[in-house]
Every structure is written in C-alpha cells, then in structure tokens.
DSSP file (Angstrom, degrees, kcal/mol; ACC not computed):
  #  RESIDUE AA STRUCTURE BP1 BP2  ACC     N-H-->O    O-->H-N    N-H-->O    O-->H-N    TCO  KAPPA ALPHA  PHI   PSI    X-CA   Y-CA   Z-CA
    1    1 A X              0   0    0      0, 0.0     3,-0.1     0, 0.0     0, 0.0   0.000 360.0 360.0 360.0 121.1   93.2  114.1  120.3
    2    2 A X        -     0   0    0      1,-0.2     2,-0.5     3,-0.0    50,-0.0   0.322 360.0-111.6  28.5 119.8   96.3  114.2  123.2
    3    3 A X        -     0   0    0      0, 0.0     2,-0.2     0, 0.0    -1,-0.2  -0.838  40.8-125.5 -64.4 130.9   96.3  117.1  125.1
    4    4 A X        -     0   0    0     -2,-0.5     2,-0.4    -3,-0.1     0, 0.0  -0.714  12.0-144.1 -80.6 159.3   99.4  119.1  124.2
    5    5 A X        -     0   0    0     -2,-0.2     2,-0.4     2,-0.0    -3,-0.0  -0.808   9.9-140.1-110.9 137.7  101.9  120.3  126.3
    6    6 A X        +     0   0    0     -2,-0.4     2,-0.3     2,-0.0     0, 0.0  -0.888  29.2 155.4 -78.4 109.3  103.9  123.7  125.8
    7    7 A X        -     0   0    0     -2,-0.4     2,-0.5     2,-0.0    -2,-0.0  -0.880  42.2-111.6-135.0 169.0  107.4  124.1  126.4
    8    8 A X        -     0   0    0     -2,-0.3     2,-0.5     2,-0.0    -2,-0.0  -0.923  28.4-164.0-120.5 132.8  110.2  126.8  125.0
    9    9 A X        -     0   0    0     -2,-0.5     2,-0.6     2,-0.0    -2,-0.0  -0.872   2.8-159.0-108.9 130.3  112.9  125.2  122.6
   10   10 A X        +     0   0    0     -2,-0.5     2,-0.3     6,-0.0     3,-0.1  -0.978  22.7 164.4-124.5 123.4  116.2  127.3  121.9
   11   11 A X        -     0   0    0     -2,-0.6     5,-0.1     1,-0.1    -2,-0.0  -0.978  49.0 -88.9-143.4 154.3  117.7  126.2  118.8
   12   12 A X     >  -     0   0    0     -2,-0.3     4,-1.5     1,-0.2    -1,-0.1   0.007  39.8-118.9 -46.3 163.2  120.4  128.1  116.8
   13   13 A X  T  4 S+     0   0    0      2,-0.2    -1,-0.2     3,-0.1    -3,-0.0   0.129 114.2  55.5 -93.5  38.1  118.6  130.3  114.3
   14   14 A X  T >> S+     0   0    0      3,-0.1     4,-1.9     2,-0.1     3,-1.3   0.664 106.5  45.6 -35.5 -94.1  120.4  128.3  111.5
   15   15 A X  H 3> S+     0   0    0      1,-0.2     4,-3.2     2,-0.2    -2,-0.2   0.818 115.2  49.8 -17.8 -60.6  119.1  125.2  112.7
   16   16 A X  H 3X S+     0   0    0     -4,-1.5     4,-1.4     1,-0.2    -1,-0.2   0.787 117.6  51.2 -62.0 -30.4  115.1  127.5  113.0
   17   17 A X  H <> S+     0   0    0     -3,-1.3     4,-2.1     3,-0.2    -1,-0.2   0.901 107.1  38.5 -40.6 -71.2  116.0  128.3  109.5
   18   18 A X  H  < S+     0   0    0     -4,-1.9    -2,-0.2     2,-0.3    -3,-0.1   0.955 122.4  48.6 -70.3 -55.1  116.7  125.4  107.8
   19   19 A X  H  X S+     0   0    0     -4,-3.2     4,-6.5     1,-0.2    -2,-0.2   0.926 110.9  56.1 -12.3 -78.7  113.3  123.6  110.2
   20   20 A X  H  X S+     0   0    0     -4,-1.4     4,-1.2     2,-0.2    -2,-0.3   0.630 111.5  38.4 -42.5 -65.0  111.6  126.8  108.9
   21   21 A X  H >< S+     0   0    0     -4,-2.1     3,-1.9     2,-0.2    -3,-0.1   0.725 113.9  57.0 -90.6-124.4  112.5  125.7  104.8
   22   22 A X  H >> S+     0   0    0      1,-0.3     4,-2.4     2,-0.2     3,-0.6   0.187 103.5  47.3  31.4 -92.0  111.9  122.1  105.4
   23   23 A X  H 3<>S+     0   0    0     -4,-6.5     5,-0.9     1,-0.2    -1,-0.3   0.947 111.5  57.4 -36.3 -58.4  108.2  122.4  106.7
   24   24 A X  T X<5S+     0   0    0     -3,-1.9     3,-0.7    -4,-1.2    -1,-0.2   0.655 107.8  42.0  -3.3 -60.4  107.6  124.5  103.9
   25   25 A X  T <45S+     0   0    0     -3,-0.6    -1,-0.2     1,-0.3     2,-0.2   0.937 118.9  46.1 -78.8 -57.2  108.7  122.1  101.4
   26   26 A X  T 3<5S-     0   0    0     -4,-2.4    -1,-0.3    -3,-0.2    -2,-0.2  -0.082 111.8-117.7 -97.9  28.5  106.9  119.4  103.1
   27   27 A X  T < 5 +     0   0    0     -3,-0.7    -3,-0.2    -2,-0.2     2,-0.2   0.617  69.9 122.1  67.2  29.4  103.6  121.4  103.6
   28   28 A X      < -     0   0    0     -5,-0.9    -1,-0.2    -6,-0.1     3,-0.1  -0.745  68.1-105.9-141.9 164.9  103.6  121.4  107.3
   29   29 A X     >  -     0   0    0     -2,-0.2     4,-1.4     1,-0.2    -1,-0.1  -0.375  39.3-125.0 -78.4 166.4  103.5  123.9  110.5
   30   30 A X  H  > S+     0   0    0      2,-0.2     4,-0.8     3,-0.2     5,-0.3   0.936 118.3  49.7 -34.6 -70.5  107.0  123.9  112.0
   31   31 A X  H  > S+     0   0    0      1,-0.3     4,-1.2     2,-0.2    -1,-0.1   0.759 111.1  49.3 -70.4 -35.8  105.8  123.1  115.2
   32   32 A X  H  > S+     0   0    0      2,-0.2     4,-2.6     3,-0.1    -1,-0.3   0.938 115.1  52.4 -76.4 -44.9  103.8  120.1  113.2
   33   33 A X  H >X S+     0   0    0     -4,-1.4     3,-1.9     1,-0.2     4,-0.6   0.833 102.2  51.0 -21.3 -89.0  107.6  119.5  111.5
   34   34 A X  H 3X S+     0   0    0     -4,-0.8     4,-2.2     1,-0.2    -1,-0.2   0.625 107.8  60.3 -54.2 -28.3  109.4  119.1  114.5
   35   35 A X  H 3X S+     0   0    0     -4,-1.2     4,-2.6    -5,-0.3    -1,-0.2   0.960 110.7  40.4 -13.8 -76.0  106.4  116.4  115.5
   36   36 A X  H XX S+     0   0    0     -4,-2.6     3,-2.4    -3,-1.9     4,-1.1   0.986 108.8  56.1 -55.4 -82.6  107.2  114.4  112.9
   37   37 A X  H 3X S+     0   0    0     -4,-0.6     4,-2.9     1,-0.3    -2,-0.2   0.678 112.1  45.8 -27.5 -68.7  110.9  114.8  113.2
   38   38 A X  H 3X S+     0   0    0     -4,-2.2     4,-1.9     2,-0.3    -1,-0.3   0.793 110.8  52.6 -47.3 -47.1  110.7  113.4  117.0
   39   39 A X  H <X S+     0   0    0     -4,-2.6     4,-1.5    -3,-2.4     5,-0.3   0.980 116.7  40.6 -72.0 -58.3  108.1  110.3  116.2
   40   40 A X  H >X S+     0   0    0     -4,-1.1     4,-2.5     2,-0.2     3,-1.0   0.927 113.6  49.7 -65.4 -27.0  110.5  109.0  113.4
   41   41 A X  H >X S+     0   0    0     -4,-2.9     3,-5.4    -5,-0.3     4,-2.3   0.941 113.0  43.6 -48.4 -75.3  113.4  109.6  115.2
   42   42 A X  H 3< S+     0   0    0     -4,-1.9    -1,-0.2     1,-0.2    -2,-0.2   0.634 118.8  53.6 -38.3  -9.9  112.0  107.6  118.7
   43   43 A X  H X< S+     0   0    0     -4,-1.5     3,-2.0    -3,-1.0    -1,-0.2   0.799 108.6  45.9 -91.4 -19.3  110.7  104.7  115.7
   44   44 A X  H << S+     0   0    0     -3,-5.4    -2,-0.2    -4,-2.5    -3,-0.1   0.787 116.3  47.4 -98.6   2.1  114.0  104.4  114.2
   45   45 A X  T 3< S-     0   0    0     -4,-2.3    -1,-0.3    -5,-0.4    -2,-0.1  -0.054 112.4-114.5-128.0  53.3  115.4  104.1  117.6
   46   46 A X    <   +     0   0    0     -3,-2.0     2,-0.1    -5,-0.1    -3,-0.1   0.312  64.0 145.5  70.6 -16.0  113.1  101.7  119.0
   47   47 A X        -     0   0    0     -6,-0.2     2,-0.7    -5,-0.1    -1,-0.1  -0.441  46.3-131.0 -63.4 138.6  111.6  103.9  121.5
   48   48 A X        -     0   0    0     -2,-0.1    -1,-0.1    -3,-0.1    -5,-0.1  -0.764  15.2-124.8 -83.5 111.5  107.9  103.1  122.0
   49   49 A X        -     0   0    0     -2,-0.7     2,-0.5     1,-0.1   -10,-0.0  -0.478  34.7-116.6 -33.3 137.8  105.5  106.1  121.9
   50   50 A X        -     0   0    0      4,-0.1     4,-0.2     1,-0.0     3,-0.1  -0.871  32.2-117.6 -61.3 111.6  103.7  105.8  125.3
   51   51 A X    >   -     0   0    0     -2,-0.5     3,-1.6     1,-0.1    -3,-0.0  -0.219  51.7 -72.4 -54.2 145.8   99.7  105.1  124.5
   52   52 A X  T 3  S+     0   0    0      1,-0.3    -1,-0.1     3,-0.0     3,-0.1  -0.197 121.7  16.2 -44.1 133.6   97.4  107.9  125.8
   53   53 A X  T 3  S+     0   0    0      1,-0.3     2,-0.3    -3,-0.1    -1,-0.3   0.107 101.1 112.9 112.8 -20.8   96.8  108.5  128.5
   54   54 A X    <   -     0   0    0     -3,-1.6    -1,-0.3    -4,-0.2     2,-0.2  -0.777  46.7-156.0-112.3 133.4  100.0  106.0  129.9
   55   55 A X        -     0   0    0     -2,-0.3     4,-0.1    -3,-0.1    -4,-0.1  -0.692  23.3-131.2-127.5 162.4  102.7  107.7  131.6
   56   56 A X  S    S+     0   0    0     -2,-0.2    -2,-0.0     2,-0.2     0, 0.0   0.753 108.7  59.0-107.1 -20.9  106.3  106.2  131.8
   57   57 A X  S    S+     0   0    0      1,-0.2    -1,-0.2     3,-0.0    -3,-0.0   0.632 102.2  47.8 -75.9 -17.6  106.0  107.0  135.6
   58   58 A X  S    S+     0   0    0      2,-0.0    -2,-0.2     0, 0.0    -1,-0.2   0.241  87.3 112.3 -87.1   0.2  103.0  104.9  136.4
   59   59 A X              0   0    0      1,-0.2    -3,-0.0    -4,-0.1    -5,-0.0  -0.661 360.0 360.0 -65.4 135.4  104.7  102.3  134.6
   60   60 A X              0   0    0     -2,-0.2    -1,-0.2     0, 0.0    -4,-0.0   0.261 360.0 360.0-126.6 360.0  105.8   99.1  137.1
C-alpha cells in the first residue's frame, strides 16, 4: 500500500458531525470516509488518480 501522508483539516464541527454519523452508517473510519468521499468526488469530476509512485510534478 501508498505511503500516507498527514495533514490537519479544520472543518466546522457540524460538518465533523454529520462525517462522524455517515461513516458510522456506512461502516467505515472517518478518516477512511473522507477517502472515499475525495476518490468519488475526483471520478465524477474526471480527475485521474495519479498511479503510485507518479507525481503531477514530474509529469512533462
């Protein structure tokens, strides 16, 4: 597997809430949620995942 990367997200605590229910429902970490949430968004708007290991700045 992808090394991950760490970063700090500030989102309303509504928003962390509602996340928070959500995973729940759907049997998943938050942090696995918000995953998800991010690959379908970038599929339904065409963005291409970069393949491991492939960076968007060594791209010519």
């Amino acid at each position: 597997m992808a090394k991950r990367k760490a970063f700090l997200l500030r989102l309303d605590p509504r928003l962390l809430e509602a996340l928070q229910r959500w995973a729940g429902d759907d049997l998943r970490s938050l942090n696995a949620q918000i995953d998800y949430l991010l690959r379908q968004s970038l599929k339904q708007a065409g963005r291409k995942l970069p393949e491991a290991g492939e960076s968007e700045e060594g791209k010519e």
